[in-house]
N, C-alpha and C positions, 0 to 999 in steps of 0.2 A: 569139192571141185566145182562143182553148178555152181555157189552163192560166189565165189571168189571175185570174180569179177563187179559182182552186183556191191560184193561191200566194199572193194576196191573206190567203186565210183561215188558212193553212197559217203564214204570217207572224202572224197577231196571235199566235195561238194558242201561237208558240214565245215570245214576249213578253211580261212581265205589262204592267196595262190601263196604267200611266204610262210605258210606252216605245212603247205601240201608233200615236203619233202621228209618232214619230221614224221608225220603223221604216215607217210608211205613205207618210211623204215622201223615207225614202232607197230604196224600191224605186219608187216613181212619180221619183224624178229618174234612176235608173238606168236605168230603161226606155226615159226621156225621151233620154238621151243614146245609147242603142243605137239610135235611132229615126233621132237627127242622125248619129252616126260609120259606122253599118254601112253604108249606098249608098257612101257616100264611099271605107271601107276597100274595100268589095266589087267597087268599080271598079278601084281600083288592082289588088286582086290580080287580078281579070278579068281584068285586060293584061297579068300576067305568064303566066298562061295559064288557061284556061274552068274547069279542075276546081279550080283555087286555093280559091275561095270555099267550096266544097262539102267541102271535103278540112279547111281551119278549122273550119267548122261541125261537121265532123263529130268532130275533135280535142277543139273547146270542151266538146260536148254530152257526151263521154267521159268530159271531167275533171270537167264538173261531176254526174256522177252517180254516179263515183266518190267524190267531197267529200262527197255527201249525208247518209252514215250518219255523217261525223266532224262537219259540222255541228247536227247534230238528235238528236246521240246522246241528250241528255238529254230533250227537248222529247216531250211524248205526243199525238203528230198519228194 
């Protein structure tokens, strides 16, 4: 809920203004669908055992701060 706004902005801003609305609905549908799949996945791994979910998350959150600098290489945020 904190970052939303911050990637909100961070998004148009890698964007010029005729992609700003593409880009505003492919991160509100992305979101939209981590909303619907993550209880769902986070159940299943649950039951294959309690540190599954935390142990993803923590994997996800890696790769994607690593990706950060080769995505926005060019972008002046």
């Amino acid at each position: 809920a904190l970052a939303g706004p911050g990637v909100t902005a961070a998004l148009s801003l890698a964007v010029g203004e005729g992609e700003q609305g593409l880009v505003a609905g492919l991160n509100a549908s992305a979101q939209a669908l981590g909303r619907m799949l993550g209880p769902v996945l986070g159940t299943g791994l649950y039951r294959l055992s309690p540190e599954a979910p935390y142990l993803l998350g923590a994997i996800l959150l890696l790769v994607a701060l690593l990706a950060l600098p080769f995505l926005f290489r060019r972008a002046r945020i």
